[in-house]
DRENMI-656109 format. One record per atom (N, C-alpha, C): atom name; x negated, y negated, z. Coordinates in nm, 2 decimals. Layout:
// DRENMI-656109
<at: CA&c1: X&c2: Y&c3: Z> $
...
END
This chain:
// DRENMI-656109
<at: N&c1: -6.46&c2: -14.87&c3: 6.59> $
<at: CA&c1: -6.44&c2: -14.74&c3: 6.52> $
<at: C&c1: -6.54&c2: -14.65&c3: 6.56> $
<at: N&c1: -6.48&c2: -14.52&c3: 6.60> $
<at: CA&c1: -6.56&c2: -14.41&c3: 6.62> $
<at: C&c1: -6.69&c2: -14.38&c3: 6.50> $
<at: N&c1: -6.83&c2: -14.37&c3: 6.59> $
<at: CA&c1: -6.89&c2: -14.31&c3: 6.42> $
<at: C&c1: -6.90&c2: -14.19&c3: 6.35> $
<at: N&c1: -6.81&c2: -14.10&c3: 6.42> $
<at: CA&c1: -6.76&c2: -13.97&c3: 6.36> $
<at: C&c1: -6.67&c2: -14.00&c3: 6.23> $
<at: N&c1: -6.57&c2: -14.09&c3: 6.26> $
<at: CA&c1: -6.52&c2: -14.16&c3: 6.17> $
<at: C&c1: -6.53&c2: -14.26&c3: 6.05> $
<at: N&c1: -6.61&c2: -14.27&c3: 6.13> $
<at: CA&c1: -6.69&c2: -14.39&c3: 5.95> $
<at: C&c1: -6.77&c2: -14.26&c3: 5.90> $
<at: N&c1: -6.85&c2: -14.22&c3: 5.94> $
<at: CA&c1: -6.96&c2: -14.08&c3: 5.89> $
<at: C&c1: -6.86&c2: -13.95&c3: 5.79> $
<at: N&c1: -6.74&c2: -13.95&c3: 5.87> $
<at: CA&c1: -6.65&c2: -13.88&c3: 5.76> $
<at: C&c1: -6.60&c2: -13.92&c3: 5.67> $
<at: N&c1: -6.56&c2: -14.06&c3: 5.66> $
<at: CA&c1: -6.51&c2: -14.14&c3: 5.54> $
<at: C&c1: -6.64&c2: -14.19&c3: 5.48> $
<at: N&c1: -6.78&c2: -14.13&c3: 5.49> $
<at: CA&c1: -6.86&c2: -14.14&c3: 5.39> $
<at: C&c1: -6.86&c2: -14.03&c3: 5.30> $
<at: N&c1: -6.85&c2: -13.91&c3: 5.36> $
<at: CA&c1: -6.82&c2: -13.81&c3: 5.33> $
<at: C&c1: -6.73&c2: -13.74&c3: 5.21> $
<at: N&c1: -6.65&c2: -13.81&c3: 5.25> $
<at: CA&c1: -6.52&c2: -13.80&c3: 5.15> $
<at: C&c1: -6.54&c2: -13.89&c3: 5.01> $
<at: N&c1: -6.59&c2: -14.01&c3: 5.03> $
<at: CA&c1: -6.61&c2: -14.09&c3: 4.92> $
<at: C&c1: -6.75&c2: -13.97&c3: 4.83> $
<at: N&c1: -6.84&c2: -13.94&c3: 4.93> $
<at: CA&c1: -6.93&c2: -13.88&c3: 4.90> $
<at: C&c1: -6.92&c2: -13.71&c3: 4.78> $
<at: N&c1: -6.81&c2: -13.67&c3: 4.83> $
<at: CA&c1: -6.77&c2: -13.58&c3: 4.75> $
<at: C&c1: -6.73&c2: -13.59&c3: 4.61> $
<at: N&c1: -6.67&c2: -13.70&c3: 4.57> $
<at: CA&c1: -6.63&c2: -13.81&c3: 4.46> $
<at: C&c1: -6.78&c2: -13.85&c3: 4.36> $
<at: N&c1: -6.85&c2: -13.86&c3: 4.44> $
<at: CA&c1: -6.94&c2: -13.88&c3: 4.34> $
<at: C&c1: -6.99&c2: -13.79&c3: 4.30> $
<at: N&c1: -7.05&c2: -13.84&c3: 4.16> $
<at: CA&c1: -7.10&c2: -13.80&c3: 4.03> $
<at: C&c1: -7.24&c2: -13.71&c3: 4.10> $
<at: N&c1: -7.26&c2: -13.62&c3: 4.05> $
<at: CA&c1: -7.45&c2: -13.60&c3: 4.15> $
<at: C&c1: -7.56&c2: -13.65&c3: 4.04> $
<at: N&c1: -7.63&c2: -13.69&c3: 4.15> $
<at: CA&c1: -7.78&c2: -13.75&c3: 4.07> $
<at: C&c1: -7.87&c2: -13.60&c3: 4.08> $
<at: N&c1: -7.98&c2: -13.55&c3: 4.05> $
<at: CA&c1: -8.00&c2: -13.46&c3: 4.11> $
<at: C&c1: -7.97&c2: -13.34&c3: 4.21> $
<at: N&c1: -7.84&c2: -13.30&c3: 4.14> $
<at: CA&c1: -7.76&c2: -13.23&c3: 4.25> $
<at: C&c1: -7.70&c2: -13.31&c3: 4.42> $
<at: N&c1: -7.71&c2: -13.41&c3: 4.43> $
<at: CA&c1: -7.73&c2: -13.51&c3: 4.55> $
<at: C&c1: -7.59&c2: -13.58&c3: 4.52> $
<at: N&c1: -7.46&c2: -13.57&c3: 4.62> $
<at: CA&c1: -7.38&c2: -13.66&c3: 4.59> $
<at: C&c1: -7.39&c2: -13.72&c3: 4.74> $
<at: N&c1: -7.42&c2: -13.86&c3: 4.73> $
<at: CA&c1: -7.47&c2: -13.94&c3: 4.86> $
<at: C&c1: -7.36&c2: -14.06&c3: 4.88> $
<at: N&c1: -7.31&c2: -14.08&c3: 5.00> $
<at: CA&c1: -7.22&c2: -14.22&c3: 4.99> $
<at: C&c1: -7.29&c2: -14.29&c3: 5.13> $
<at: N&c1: -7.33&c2: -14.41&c3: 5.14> $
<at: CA&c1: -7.31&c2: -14.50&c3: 5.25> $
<at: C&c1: -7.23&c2: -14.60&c3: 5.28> $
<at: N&c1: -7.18&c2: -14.60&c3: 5.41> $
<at: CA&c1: -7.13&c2: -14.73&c3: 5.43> $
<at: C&c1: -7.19&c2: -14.87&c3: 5.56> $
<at: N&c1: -7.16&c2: -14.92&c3: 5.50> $
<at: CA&c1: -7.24&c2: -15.05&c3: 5.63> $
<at: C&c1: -7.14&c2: -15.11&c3: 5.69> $
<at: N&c1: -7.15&c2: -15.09&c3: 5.81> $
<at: CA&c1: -7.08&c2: -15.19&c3: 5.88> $
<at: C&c1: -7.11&c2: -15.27&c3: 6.00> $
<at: N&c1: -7.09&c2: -15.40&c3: 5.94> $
<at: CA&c1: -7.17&c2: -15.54&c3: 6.03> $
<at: C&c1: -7.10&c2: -15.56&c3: 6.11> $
<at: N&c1: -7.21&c2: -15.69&c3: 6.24> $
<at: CA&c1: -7.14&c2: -15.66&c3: 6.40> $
<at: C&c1: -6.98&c2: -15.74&c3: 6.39> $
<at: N&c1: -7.00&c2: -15.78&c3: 6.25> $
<at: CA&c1: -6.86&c2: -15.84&c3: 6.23> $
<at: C&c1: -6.74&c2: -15.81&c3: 6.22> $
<at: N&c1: -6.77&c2: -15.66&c3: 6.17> $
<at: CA&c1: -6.65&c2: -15.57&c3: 6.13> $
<at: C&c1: -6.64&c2: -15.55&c3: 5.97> $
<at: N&c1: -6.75&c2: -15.64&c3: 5.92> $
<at: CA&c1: -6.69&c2: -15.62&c3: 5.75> $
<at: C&c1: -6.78&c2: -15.48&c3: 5.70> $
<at: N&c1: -6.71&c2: -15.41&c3: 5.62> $
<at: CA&c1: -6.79&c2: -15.29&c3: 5.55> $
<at: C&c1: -6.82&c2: -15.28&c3: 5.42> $
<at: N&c1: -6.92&c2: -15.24&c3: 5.36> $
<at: CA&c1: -6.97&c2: -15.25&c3: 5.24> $
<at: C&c1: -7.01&c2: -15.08&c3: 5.20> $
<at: N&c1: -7.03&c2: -15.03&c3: 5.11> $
<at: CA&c1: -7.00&c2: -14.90&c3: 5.06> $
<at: C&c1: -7.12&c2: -14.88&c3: 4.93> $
<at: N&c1: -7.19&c2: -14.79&c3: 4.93> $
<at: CA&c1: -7.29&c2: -14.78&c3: 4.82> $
<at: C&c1: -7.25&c2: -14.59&c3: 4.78> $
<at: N&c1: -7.30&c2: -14.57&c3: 4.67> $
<at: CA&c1: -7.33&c2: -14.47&c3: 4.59> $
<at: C&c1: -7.48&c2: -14.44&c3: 4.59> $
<at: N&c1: -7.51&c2: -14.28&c3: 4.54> $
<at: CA&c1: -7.62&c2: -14.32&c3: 4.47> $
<at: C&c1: -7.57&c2: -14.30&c3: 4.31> $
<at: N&c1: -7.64&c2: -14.35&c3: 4.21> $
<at: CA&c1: -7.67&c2: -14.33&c3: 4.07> $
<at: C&c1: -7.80&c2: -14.33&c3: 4.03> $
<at: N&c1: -7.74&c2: -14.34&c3: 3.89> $
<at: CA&c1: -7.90&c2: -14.30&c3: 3.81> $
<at: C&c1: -7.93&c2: -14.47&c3: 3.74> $
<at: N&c1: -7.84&c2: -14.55&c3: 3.82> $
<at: CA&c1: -7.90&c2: -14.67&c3: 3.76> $
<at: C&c1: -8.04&c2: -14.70&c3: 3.85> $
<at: N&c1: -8.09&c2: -14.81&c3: 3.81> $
<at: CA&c1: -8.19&c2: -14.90&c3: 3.91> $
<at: C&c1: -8.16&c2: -15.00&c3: 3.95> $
<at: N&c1: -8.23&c2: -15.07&c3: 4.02> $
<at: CA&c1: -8.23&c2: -15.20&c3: 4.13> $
<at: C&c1: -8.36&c2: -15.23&c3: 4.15> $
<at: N&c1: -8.37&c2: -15.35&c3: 4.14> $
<at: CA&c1: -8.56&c2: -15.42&c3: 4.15> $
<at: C&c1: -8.55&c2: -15.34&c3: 4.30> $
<at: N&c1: -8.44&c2: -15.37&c3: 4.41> $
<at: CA&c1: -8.47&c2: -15.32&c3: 4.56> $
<at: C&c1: -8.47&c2: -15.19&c3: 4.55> $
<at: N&c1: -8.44&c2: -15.13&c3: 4.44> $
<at: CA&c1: -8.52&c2: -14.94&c3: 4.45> $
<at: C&c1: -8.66&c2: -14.93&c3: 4.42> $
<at: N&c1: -8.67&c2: -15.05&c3: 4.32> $
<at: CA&c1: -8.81&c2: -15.04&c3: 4.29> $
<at: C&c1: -8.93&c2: -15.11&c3: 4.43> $
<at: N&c1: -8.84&c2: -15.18&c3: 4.49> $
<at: CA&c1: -8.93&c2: -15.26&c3: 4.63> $
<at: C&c1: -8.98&c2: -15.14&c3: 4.74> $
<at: N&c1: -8.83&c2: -15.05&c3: 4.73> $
<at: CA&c1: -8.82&c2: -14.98&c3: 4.85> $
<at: C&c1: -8.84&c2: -14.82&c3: 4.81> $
<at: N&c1: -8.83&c2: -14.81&c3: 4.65> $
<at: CA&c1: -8.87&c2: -14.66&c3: 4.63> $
<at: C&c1: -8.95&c2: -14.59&c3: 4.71> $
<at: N&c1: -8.96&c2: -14.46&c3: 4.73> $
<at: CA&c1: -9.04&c2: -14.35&c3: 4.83> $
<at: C&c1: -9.15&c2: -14.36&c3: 4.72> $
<at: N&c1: -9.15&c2: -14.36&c3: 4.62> $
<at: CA&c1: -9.19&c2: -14.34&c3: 4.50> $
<at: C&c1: -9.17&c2: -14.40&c3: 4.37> $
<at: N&c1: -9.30&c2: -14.38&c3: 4.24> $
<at: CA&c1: -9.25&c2: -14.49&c3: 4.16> $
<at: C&c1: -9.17&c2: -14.35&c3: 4.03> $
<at: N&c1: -9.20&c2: -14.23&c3: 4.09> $
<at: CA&c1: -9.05&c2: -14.14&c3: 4.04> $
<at: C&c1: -8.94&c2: -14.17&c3: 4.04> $
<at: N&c1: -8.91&c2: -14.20&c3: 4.20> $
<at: CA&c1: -8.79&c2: -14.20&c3: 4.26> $
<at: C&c1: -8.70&c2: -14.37&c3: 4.24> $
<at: N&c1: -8.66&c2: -14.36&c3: 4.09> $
<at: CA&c1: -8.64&c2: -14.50&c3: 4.03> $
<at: C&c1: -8.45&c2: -14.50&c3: 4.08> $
<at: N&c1: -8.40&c2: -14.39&c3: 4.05> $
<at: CA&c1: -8.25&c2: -14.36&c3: 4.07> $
<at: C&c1: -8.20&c2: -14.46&c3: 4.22> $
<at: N&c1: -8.10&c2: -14.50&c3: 4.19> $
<at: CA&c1: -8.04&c2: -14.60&c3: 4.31> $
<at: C&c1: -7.99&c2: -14.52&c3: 4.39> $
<at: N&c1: -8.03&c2: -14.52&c3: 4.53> $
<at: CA&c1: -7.99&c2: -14.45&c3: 4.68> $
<at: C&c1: -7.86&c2: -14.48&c3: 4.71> $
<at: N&c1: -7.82&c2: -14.44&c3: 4.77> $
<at: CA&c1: -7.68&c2: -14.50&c3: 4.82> $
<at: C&c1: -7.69&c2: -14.60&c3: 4.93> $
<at: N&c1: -7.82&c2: -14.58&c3: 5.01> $
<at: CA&c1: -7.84&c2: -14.67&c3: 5.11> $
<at: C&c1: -7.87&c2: -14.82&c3: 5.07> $
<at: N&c1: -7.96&c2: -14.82&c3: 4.93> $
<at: CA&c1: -7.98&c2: -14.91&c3: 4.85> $
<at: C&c1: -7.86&c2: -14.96&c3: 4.82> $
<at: N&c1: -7.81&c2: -14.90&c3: 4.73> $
<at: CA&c1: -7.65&c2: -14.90&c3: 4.65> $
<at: C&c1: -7.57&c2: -15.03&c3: 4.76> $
<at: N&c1: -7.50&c2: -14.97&c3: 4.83> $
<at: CA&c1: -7.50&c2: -15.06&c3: 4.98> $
<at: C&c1: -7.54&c2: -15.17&c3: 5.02> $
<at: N&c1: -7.67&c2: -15.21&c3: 5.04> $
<at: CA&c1: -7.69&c2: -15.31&c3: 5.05> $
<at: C&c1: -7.70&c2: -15.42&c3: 4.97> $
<at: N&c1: -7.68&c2: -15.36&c3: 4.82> $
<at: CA&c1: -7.71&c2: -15.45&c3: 4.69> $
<at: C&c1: -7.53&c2: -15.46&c3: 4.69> $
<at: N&c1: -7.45&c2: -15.44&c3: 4.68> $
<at: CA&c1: -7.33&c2: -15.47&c3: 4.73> $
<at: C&c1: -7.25&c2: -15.58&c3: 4.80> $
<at: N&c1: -7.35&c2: -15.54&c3: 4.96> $
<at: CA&c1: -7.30&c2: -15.64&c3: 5.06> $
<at: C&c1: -7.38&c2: -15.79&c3: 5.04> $
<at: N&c1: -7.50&c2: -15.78&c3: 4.95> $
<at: CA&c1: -7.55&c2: -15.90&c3: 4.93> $
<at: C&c1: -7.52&c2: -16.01&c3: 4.84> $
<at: N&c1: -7.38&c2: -15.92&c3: 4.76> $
<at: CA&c1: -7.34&c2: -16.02&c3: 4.64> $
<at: C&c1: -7.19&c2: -16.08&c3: 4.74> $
<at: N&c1: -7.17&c2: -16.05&c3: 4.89> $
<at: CA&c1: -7.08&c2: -16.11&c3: 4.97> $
<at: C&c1: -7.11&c2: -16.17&c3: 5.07> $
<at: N&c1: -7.25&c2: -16.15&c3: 5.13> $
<at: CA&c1: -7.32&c2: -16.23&c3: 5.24> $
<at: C&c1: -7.45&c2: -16.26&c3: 5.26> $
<at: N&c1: -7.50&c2: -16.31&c3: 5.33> $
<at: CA&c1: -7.64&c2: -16.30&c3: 5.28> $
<at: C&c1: -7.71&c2: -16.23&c3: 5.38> $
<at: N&c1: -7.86&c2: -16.24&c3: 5.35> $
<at: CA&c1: -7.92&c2: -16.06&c3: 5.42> $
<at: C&c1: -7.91&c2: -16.11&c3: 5.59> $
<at: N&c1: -7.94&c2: -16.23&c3: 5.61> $
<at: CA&c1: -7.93&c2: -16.26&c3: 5.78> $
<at: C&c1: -7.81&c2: -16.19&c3: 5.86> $
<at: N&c1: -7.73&c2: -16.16&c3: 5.72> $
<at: CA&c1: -7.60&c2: -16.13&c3: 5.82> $
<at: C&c1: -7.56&c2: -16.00&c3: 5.82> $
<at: N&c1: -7.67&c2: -15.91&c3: 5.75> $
<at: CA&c1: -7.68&c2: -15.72&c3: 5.78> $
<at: C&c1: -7.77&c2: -15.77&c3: 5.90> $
<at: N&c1: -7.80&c2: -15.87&c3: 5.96> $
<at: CA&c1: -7.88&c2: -15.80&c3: 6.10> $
<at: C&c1: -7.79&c2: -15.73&c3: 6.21> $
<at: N&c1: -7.85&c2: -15.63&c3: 6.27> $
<at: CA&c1: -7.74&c2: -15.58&c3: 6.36> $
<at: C&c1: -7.69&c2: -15.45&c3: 6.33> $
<at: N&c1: -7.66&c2: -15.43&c3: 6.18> $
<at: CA&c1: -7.56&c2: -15.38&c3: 6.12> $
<at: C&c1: -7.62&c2: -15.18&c3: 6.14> $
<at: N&c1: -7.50&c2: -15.13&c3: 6.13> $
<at: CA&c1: -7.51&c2: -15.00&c3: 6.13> $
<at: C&c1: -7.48&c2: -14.93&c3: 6.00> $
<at: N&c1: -7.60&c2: -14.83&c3: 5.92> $
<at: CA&c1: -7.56&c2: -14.75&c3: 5.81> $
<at: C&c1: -7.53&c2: -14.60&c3: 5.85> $
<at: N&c1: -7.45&c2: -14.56&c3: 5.73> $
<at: CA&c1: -7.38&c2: -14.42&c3: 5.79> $
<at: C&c1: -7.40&c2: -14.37&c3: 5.64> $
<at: N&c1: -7.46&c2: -14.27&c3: 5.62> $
<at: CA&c1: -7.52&c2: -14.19&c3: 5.49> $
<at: C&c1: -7.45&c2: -14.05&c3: 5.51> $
<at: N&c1: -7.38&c2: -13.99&c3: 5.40> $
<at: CA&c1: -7.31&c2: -13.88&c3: 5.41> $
<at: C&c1: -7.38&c2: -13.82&c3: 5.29> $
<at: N&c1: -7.40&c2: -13.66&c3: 5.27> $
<at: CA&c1: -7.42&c2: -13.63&c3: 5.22> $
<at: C&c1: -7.31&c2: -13.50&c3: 5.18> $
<at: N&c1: -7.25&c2: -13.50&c3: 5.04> $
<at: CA&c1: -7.17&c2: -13.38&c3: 5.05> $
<at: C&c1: -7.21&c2: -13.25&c3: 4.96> $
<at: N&c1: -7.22&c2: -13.13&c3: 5.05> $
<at: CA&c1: -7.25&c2: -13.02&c3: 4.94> $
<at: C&c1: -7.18&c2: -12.98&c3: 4.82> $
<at: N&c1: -7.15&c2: -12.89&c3: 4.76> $
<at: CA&c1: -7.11&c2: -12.87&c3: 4.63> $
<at: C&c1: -6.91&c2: -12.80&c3: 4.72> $
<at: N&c1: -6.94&c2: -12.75&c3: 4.82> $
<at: CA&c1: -6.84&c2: -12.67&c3: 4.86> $
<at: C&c1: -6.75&c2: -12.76&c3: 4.95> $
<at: N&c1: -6.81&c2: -12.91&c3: 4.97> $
<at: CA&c1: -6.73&c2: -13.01&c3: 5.03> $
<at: C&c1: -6.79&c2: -13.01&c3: 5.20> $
<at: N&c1: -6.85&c2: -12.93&c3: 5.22> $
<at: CA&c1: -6.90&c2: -12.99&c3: 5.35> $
<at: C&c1: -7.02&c2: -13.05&c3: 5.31> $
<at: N&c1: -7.10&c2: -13.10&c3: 5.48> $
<at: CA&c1: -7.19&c2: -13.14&c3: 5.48> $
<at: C&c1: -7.33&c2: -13.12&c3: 5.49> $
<at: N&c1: -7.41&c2: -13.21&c3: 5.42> $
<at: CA&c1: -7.51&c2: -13.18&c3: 5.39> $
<at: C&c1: -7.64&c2: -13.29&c3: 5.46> $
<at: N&c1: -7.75&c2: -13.30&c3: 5.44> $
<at: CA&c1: -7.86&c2: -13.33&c3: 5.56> $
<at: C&c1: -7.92&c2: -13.45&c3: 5.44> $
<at: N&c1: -7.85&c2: -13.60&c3: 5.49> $
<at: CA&c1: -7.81&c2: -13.70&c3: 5.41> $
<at: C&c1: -7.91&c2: -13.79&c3: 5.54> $
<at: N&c1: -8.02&c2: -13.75&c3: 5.58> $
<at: CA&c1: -8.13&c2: -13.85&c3: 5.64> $
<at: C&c1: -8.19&c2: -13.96&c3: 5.53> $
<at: N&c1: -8.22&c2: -14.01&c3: 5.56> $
<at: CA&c1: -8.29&c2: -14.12&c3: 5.45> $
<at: C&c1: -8.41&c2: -14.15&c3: 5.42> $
<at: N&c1: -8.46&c2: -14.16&c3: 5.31> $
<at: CA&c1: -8.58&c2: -14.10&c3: 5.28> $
<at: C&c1: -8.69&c2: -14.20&c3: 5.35> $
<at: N&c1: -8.82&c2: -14.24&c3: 5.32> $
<at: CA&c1: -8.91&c2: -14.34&c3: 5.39> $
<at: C&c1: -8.85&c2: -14.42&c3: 5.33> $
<at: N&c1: -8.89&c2: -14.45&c3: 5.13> $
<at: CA&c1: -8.78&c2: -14.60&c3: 5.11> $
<at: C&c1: -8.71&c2: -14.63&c3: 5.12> $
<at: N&c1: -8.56&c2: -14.55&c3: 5.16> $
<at: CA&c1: -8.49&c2: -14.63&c3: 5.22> $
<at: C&c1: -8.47&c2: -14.71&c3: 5.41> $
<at: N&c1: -8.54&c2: -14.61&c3: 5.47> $
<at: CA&c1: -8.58&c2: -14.60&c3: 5.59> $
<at: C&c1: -8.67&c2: -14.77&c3: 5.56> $
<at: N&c1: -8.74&c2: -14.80&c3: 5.49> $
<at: CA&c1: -8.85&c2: -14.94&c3: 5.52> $
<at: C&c1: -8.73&c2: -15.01&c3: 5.47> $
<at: N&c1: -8.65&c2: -14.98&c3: 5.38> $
<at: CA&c1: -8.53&c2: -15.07&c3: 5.36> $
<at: C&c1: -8.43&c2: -15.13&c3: 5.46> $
<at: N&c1: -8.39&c2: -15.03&c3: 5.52> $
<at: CA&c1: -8.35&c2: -15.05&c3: 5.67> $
<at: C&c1: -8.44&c2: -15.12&c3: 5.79> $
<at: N&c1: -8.54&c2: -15.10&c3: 5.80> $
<at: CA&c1: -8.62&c2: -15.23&c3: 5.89> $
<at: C&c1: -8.62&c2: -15.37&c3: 5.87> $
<at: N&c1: -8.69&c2: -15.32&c3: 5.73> $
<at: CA&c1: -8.69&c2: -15.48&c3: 5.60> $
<at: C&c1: -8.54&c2: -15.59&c3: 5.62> $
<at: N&c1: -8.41&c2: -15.53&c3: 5.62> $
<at: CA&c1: -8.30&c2: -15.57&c3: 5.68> $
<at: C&c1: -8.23&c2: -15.58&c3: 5.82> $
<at: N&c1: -8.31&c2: -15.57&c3: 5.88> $
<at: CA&c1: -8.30&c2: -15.50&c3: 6.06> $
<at: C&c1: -8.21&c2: -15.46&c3: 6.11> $
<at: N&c1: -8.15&c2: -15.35&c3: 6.04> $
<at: CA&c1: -8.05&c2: -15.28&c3: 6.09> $
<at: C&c1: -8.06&c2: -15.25&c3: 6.21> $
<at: N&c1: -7.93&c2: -15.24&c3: 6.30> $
<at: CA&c1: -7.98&c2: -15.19&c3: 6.46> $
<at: C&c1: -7.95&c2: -15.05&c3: 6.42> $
<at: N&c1: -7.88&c2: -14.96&c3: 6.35> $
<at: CA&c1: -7.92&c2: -14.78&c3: 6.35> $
<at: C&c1: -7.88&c2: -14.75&c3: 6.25> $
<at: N&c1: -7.91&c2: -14.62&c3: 6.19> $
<at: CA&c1: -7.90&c2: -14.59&c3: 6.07> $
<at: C&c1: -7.79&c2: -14.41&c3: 6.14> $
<at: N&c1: -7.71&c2: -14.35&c3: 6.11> $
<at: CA&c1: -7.62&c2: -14.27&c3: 6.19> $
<at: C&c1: -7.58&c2: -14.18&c3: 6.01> $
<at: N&c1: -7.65&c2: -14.05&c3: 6.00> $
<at: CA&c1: -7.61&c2: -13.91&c3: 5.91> $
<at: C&c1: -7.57&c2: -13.81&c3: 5.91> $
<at: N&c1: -7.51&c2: -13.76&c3: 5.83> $
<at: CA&c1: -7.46&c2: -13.63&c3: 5.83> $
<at: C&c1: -7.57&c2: -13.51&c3: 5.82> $
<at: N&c1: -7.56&c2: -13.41&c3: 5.89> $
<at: CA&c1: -7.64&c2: -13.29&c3: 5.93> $
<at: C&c1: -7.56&c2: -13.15&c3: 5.82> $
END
């Protein structure tokens, strides 16, 4: 699958969400296997927000986080090696917004050795 394609069907989920902070964020994962797993952000937590937080402010669950706490209740972490995340971010007017990932989730992504992390501008 094209990653223009997965990156727009983040998009669109991304629109749908609730905003934390003004921020409506969607990620999706997809492993060299083909399976895909999908995160949010919210305003819940995750001990891996608190591992990987930028900050011990920044408690609210990422979408990139979101995501991986997901795919780990279906595989285990050996098997996001490889894997590619796709972070959309959507504005208030439905396009896109500049959905880079912050440092914690960025060490979260090594921590799991994603081979690329691919966002919306």
């Amino acid at each position: 699958i094209a990653q223009q394609v997965v990156l727009d069907r983040a998009r669109k989920l991304a629109q749908k969400v609730k905003p934390v902070a003004g921020a409506k964020v969607a990620a999706i994962i997809r492993t060299p296997y083909g399976r895909e797993f999908v995160g949010i952000n919210s305003r819940k937590t995750h001990p891996l927000m608190a591992k990987f937080g930028k900050n011990d402010k920044a408690i609210c669950k990422h979408a990139e986080v979101d995501a991986i706490v997901t795919a780990l209740r279906w595989i285990d972490s050996d098997d996001l090696r490889g894997s590619i995340m796709y972070v959309a971010r959507a504005k208030a007017d439905g396009s896109s917004g500049l959905a880079k990932p912050c440092s914690g989730c960025q060490k979260a992504l090594i921590a799991f050795d994603f081979a690329d992390c691919v966002w919306s501008e």
